[in-house]
VOFITOR-31850 format. One line per field, with one value per residue (C-alpha): residue number from 1; x, z negated, y. Coordinates in steps of 0.25 Angstrom, whole numbers. Example, Ala and Ser with C-alpha at 12.3 -4.5 7.8 and 13.67 -1.06 7.14 Angstrom:
<sites>
k = (1:2)
east = (49:55)
up = (-31:-29)
north = (-18:-4)
</sites>
This chain:
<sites>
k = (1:2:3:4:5:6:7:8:9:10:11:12:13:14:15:16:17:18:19:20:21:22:23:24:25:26:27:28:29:30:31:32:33:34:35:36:37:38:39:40:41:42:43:44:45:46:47:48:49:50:51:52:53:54:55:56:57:58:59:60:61:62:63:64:65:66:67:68:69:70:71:72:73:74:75:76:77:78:79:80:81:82:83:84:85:86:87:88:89:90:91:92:93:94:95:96:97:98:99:100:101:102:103:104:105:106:107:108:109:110:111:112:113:114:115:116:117:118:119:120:121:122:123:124:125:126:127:128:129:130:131:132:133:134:135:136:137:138:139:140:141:142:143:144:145:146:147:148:149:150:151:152:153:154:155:156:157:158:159:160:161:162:163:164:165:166:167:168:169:170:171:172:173:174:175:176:177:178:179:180:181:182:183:184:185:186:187:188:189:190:191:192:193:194:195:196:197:198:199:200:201:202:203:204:205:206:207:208:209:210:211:212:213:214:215:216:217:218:219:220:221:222:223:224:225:226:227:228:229:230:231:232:233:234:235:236:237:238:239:240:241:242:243:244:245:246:247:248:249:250:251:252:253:254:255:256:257:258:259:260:261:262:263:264:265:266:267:268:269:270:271:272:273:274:275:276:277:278:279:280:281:282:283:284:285:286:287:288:289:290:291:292:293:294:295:296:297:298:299:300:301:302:303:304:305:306:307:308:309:310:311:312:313:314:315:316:317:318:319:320:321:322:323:324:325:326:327:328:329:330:331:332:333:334:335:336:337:338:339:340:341:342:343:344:345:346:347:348:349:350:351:352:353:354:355:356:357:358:359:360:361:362:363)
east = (-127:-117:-122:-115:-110:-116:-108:-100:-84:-74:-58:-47:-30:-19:-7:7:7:-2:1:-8:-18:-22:-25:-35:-41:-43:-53:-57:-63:-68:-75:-83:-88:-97:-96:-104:-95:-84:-71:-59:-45:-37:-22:-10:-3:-4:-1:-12:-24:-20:-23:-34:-42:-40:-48:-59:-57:-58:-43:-40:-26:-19:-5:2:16:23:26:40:46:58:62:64:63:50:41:39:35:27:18:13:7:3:-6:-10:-14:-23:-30:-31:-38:-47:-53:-56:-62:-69:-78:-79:-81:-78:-83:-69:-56:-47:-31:-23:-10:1:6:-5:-15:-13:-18:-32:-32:-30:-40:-51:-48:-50:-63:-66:-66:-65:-49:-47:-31:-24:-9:-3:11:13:17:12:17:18:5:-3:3:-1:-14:-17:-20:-32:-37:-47:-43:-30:-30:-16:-11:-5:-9:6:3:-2:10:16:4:4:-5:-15:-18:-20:-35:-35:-27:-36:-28:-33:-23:-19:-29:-27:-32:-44:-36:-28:-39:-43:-30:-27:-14:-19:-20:-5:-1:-6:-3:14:10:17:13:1:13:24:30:29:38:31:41:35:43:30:26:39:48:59:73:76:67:71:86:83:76:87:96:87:81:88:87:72:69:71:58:48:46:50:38:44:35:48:41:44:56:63:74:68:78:80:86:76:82:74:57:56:45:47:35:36:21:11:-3:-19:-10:-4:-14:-14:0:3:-8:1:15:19:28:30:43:38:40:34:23:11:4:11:13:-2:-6:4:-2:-16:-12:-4:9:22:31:45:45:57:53:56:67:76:74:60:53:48:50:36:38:49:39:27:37:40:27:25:37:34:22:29:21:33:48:53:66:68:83:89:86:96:93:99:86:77:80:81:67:62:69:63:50:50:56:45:55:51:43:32:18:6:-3:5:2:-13:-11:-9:-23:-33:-43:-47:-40:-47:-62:-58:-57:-67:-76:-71:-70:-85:-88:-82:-90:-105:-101)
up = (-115:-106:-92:-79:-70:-57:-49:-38:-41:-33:-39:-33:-38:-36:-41:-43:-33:-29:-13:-19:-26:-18:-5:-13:-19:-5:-1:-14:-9:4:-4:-14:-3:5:-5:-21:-30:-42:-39:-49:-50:-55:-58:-66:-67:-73:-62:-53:-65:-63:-47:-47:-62:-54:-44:-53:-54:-63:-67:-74:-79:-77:-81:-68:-65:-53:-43:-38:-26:-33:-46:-59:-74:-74:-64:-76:-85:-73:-73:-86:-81:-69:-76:-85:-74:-68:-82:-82:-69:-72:-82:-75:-62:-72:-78:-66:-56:-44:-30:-23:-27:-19:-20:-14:-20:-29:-40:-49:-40:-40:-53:-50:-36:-40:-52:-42:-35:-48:-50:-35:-33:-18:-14:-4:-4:4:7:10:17:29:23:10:-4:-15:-22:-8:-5:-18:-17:-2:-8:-15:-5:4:12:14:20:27:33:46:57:56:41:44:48:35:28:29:42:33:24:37:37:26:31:37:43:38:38:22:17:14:2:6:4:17:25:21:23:29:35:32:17:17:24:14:2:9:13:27:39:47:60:51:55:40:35:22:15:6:-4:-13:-26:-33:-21:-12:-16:-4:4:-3:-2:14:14:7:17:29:25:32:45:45:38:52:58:46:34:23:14:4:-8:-15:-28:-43:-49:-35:-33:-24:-12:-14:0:5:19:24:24:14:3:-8:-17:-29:-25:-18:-24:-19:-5:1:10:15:15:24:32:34:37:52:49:35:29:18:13:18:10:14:8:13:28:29:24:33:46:43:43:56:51:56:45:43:34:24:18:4:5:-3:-16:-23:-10:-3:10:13:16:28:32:32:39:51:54:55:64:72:78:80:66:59:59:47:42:35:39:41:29:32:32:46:49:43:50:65:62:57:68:79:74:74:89:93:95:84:88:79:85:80:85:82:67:71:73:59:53:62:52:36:29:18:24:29:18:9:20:20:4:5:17:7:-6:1:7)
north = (-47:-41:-36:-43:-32:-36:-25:-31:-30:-32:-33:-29:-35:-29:-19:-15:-6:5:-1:-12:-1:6:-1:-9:4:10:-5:-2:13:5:-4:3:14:3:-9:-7:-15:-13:-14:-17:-18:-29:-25:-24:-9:2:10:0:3:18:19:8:16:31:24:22:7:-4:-10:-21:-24:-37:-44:-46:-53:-49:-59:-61:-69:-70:-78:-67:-72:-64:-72:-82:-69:-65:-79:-75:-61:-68:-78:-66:-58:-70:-73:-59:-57:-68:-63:-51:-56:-67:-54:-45:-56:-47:-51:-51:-49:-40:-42:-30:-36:-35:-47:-42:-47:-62:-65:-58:-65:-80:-76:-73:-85:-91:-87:-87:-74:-69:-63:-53:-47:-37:-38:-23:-27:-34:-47:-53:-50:-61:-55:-58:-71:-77:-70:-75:-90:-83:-72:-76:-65:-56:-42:-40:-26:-31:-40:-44:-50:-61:-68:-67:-76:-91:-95:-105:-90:-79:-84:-75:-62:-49:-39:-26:-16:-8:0:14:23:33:46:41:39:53:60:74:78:93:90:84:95:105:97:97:111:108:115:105:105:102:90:80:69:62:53:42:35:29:35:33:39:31:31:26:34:47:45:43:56:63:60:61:72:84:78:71:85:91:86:83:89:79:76:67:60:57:50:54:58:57:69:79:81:97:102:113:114:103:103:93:92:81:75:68:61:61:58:60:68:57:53:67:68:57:63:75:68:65:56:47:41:27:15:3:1:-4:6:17:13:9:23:29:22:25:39:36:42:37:30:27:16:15:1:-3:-15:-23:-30:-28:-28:-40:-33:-29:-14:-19:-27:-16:-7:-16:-19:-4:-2:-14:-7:7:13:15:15:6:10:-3:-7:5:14:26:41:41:29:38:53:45:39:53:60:49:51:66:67:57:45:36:25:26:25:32:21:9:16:15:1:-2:6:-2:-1:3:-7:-3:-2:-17:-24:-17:-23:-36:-37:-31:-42:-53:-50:-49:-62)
</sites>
């Protein structure tokens, strides 16, 4: 007769981004270095069963469907997967029979969430922007309790659901919390006074962002050195009369390289702003907008700017915008506030809800 594995388990749900990964793996960490229990991933990607299996957990593979607001001939296609994913998820939870189930969003963690319920299995979810996404929304009806990023969320959850919110701030991946501005500054090999711009355009490069640093470049190239991750197969802007050092990516040195920058360029991510500001690095946030986006980066972005952490360049997206903000910062005239940044880091997110998950499971 086959033995019952009496180790503890805990599941985590999510995907379709690695803004969805990885703030999960970094509780994940928190969790396992205070709390003995086996942790696995439920998800749907290829890309999300590379990043969580390099780091050394279990995944399992589900259909997912994605979930639109809009009406498309593939939302009845989409049902199918969804329902697939949830008898999917099911069987699963049903063998593992983990303790907790932890959502840190993306469509392809509804199924395993309402199947915990099913089984009534404890939900605890995270939401990474300011106001909800769809994923989270669907979710909220399940999760006993919801971890938002700003005191300012709450506003955007019904007022019969805010029982259920916990303002915990993102959580942020160790090698952040481990960051040297010395080992950036080698790895650029840039001079430890040399004033630093780093320009983050994500893993597969801005268009948008690249173009404005094209055109801004010879000017905002007057007071930084223009370090600019310009993502793969992106055009290398080849003018050697400015200080200027383009990078296809970065990898394990990010941390170290934002460690180094004085001032940092981005989208409004909530990944990236988050990391930014525990790192205490002014932004300039360039927000991703128009069709494809449900506006949560302009969202992110003015939250920032509202407090003086950050200037969001979400209206007015002109090289002209982008070398006046660089050039105000420089000269010690842009209003962004190194402690109005501190405001946002008032504690490890990710230390937080290990403990709370951990508080939740003994009870």
């Amino acid at each position: 007769m086959e033995s019952r594995n009496t180790e503890l388990s805990i599941a985590f749900a999510g995907g379709g981004t690695g803004g969805h990964i990885y703030p999960g793996l970094a509780i994940i960490s928190c969790l396992q270095k205070t709390f003995p229990c086996r942790v696995f991933w439920i998800g749907s990607s290829i890309t999300d069963r590379k990043i969580v299996e390099e780091a050394g957990l279990k995944f399992y593979g589900i259909p997912a469907g994605k979930l639109r607001r809009n009406f498309s001939f593939k939302n009845f296609m989409d049902i199918f997967r969804v329902m697939g994913g949830f008898f999917a998820a099911h069987k699963i939870l049903k063998k593992e029979r983990p303790e907790l189930i932890f959502s840190k969003g993306g469509f392809v963690s509804v199924p395993p969430v309402i199947a915990a319920a099913s089984l009534k299995i404890p939900v605890f979810s995270h939401e990474s922007d300011l106001s909800p996404g769809l994923a989270t929304k669907i979710n909220l009806r399940y999760t006993e309790k919801l971890f938002v990023p700003y005191k300012e969320s709450i506003v955007f959850y019904p007022p019969g659901k805010r029982d259920k919110l916990d303002v915990s701030g993102n959580p942020v991946r160790q090698e952040f919390k481990n960051a040297d501005r010395a080992k950036g500054r080698a790895f650029l090999g840039i001079g430890a006074k040399e004033p630093v711009l780093l320009v983050l355009g994500g893993s597969t490069g801005s268009l948008e962002i690249n173009r404005l640093i094209q055109e801004s470049l010879p000017e905002i190239s007057k007071y930084y050195t223009v370090v600019h991750q310009t993502g793969y197969n992106e055009e290398k802007i080849p003018d050697t009369s400015v200080k200027y050092k383009p990078f296809s990516y970065f990898r394990d040195e990010l941390a170290h390289i934002i460690a180094a920058a004085d001032l940092i360029i981005c989208r409004g991510g909530a990944g990236t702003i988050w990391e930014c500001a525990f790192l205490k690095k002014p932004m300039i946030i360039i927000p991703l907008t128009g069709k494809g986006t449900r506006g949560d980066q302009v969202e992110n972005a003015r939250v920032f700017e509202s407090t003086g952490a950050a200037v969001s360049l979400h209206d007015d997206k002109t090289a002209e915008r982008l070398s006046a903000a660089v050039a105000g910062f420089a000269s010690g005239g842009q209003g962004i506030k190194a402690a109005a940044i501190s405001e946002f880091i008032r504690q490890d997110a990710s230390e937080y809800i290990a403990r709370e998950i951990i508080n939740r499971v003994r009870r």
